[in-house]
Chimera marker file (.cmm) of the C-alpha trace (Angstrom):
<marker_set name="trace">
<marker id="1" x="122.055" y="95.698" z="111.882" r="1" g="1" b="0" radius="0.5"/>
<marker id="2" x="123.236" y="96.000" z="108.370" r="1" g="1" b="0" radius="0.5"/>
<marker id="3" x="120.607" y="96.943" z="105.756" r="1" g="1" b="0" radius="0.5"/>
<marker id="4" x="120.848" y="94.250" z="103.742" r="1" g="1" b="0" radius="0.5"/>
<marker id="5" x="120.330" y="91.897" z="107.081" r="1" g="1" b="0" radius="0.5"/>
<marker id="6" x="117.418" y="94.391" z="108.194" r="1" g="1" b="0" radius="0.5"/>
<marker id="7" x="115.988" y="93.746" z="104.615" r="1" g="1" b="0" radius="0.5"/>
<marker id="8" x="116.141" y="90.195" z="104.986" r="1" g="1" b="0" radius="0.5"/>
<marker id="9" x="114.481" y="90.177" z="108.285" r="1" g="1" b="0" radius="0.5"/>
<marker id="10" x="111.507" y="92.314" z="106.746" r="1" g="1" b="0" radius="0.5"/>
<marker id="11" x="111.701" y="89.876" z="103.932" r="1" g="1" b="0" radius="0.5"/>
<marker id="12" x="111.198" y="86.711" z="106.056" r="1" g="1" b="0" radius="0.5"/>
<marker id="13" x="108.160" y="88.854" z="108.146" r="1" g="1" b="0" radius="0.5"/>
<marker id="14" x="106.190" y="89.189" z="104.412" r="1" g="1" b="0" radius="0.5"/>
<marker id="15" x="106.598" y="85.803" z="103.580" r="1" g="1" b="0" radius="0.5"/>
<marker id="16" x="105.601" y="84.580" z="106.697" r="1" g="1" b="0" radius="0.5"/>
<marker id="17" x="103.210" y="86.434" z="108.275" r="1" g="1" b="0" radius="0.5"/>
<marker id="18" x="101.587" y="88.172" z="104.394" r="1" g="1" b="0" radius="0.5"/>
<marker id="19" x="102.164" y="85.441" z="102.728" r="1" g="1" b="0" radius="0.5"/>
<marker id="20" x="104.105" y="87.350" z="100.000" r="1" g="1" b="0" radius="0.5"/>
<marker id="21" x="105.850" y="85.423" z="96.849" r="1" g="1" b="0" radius="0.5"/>
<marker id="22" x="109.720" y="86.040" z="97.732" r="1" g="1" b="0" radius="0.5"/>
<marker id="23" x="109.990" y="87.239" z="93.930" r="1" g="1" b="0" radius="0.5"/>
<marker id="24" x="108.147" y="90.251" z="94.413" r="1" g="1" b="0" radius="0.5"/>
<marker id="25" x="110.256" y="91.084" z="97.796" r="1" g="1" b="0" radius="0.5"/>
<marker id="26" x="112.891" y="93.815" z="96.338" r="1" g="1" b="0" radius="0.5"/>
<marker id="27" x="113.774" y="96.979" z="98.142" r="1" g="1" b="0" radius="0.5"/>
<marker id="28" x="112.040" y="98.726" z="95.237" r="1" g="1" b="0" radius="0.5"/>
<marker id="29" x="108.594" y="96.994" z="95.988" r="1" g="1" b="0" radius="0.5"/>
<marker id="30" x="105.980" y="99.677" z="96.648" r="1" g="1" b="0" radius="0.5"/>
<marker id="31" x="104.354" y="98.681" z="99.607" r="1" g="1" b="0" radius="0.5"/>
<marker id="32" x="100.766" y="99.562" z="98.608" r="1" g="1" b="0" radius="0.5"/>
<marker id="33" x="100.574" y="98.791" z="94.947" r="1" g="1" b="0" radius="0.5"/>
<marker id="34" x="103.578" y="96.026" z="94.328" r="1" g="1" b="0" radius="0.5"/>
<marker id="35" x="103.041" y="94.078" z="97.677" r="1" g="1" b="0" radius="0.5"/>
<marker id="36" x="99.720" y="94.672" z="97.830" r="1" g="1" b="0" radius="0.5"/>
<marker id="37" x="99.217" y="95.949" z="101.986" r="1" g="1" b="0" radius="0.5"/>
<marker id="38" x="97.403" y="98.534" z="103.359" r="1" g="1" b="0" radius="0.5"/>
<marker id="39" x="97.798" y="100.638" z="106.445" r="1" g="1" b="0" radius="0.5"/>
<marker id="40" x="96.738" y="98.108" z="108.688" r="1" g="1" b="0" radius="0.5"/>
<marker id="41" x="98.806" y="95.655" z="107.101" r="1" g="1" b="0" radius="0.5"/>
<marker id="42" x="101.678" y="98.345" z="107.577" r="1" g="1" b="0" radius="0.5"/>
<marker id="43" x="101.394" y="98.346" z="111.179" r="1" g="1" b="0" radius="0.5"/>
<marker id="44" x="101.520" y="94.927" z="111.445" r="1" g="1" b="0" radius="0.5"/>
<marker id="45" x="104.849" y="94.431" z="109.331" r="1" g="1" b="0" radius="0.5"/>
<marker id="46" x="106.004" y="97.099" z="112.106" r="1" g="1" b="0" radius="0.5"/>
<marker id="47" x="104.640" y="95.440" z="115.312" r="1" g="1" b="0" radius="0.5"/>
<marker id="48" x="106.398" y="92.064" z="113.554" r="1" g="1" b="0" radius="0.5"/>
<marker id="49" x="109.735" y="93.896" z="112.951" r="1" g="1" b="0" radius="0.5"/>
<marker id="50" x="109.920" y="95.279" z="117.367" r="1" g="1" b="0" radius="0.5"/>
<marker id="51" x="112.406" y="92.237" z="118.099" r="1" g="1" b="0" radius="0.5"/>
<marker id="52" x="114.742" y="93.185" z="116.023" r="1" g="1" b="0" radius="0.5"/>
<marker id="53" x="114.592" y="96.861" z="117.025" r="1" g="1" b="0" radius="0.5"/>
<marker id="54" x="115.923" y="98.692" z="119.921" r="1" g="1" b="0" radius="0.5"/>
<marker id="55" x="113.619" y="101.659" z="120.495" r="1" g="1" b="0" radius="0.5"/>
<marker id="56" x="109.880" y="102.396" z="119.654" r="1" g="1" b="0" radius="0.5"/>
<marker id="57" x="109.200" y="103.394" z="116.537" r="1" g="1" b="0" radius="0.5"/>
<marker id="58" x="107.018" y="107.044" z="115.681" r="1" g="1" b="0" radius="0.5"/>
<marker id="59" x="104.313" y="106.073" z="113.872" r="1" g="1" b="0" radius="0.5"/>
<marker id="60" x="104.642" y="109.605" z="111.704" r="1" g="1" b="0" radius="0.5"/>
<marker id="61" x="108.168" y="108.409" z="110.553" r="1" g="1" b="0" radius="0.5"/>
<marker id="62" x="106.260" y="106.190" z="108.310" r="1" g="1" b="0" radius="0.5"/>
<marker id="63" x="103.778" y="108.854" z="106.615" r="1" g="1" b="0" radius="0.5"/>
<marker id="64" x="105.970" y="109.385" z="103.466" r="1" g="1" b="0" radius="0.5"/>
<marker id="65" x="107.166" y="105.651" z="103.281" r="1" g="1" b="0" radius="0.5"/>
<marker id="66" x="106.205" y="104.080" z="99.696" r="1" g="1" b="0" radius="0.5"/>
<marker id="67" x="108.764" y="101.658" z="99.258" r="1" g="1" b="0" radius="0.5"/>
<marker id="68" x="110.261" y="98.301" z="101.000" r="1" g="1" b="0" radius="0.5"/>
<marker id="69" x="113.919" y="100.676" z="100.683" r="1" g="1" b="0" radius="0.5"/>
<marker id="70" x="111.817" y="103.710" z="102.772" r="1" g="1" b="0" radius="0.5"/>
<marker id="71" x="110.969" y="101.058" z="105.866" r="1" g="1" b="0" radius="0.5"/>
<marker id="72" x="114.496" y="100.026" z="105.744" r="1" g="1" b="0" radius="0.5"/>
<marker id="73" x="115.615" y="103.478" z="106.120" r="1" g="1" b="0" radius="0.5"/>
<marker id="74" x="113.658" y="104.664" z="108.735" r="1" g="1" b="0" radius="0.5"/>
<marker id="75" x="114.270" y="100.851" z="110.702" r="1" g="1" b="0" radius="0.5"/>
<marker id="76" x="118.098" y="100.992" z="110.314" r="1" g="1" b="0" radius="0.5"/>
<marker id="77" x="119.333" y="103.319" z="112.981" r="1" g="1" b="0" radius="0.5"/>
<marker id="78" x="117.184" y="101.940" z="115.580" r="1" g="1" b="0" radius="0.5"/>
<marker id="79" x="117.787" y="97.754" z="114.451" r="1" g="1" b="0" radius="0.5"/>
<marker id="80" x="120.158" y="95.553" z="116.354" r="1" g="1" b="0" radius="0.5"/>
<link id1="1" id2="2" r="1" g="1" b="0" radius="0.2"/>
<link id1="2" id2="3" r="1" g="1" b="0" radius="0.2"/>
<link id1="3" id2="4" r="1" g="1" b="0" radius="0.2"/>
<link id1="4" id2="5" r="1" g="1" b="0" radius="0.2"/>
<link id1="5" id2="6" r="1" g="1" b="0" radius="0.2"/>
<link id1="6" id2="7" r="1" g="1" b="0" radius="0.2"/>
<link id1="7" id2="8" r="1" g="1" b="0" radius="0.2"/>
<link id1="8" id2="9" r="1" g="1" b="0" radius="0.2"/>
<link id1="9" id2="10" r="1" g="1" b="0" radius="0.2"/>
<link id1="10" id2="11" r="1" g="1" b="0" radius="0.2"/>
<link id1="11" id2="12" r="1" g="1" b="0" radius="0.2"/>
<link id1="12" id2="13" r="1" g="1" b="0" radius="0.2"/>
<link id1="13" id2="14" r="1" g="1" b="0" radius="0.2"/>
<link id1="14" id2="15" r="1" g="1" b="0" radius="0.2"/>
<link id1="15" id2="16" r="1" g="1" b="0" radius="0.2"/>
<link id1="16" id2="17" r="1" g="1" b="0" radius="0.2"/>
<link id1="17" id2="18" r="1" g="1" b="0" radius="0.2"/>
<link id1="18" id2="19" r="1" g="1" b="0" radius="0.2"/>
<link id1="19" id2="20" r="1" g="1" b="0" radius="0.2"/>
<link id1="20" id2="21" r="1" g="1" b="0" radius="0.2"/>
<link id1="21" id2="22" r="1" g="1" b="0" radius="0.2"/>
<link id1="22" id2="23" r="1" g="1" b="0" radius="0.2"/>
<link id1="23" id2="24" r="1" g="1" b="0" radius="0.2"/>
<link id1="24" id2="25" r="1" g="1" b="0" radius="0.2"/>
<link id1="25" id2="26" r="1" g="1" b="0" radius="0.2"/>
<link id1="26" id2="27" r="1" g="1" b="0" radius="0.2"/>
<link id1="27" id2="28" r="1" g="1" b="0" radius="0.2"/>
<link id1="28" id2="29" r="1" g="1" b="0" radius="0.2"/>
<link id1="29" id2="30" r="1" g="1" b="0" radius="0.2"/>
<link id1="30" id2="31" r="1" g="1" b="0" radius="0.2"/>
<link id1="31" id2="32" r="1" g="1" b="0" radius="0.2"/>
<link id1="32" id2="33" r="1" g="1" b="0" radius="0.2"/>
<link id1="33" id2="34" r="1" g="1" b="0" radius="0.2"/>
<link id1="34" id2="35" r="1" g="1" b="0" radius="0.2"/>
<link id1="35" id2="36" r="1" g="1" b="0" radius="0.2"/>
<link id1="36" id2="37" r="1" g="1" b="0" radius="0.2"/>
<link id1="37" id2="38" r="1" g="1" b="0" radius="0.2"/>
<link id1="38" id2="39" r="1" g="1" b="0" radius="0.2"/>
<link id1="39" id2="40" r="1" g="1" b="0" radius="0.2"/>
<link id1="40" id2="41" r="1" g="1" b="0" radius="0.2"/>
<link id1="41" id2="42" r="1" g="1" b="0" radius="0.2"/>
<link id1="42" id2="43" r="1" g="1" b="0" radius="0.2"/>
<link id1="43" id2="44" r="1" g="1" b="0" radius="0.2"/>
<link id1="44" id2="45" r="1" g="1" b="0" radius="0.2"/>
<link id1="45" id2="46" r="1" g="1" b="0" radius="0.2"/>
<link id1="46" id2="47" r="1" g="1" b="0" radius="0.2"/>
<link id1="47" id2="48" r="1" g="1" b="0" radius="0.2"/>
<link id1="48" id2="49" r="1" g="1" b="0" radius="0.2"/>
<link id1="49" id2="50" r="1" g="1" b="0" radius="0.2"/>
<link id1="50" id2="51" r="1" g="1" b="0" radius="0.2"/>
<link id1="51" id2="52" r="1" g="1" b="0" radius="0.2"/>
<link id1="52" id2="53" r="1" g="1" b="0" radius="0.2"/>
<link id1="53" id2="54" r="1" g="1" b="0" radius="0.2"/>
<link id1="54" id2="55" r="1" g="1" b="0" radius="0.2"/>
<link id1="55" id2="56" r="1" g="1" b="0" radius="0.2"/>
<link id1="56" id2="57" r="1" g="1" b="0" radius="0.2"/>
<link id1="57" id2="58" r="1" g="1" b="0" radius="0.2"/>
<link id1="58" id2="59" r="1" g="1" b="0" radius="0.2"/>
<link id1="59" id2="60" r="1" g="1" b="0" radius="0.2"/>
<link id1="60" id2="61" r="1" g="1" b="0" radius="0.2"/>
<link id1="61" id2="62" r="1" g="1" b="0" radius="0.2"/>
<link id1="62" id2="63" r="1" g="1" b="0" radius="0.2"/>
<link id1="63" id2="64" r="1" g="1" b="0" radius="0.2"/>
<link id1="64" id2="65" r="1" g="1" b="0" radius="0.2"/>
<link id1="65" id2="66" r="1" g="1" b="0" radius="0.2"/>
<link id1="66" id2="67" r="1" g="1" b="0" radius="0.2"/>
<link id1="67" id2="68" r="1" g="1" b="0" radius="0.2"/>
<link id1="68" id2="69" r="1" g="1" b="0" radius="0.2"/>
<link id1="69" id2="70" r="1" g="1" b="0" radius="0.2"/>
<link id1="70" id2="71" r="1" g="1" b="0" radius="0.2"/>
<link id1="71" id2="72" r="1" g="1" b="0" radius="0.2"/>
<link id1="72" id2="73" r="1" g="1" b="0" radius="0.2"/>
<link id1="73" id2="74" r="1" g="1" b="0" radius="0.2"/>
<link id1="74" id2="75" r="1" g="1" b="0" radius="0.2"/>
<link id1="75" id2="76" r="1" g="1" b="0" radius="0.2"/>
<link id1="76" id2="77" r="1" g="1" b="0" radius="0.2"/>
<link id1="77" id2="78" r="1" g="1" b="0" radius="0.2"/>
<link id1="78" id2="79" r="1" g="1" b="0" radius="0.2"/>
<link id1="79" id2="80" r="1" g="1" b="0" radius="0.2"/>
</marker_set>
């Protein structure tokens, strides 16, 4: 999967599921301070996002993650 079509997915996961204003949805959103989730909420997005994703995912790959852009990074080379 493209990132831009990764990003979308997340995208449609936030305003679903965290009932997130699409406006505030850019790849530059900081997760924690822009969007607004915590840790827990993290881990959710992530369990949300493991249809669209063809191997598990190491929770420490997402220590140093800040941004919407990070997640998309880390999800790209293991996305459909």
């Amino acid at each position: 999967m493209q990132k831009e079509q990764l990003f979308e997915k997340i995208k449609d996961v936030l305003i679903r599921e965290f009932d997130l204003d699409e406006a505030v949805i850019t790849p530059e959103a900081n997760i924690a301070t822009d969007l607004d989730l915590d840790s827990i909420d993290a881990v959710e997005l992530i369990v949300k996002m493991k249809p669209y994703l063809t191997a598990k995912i190491e929770p420490a790959a997402f220590k140093s993650t800040k941004t919407l852009a990070d997640v998309v990074r880390i999800l790209e080379p293991i996305s459909l």
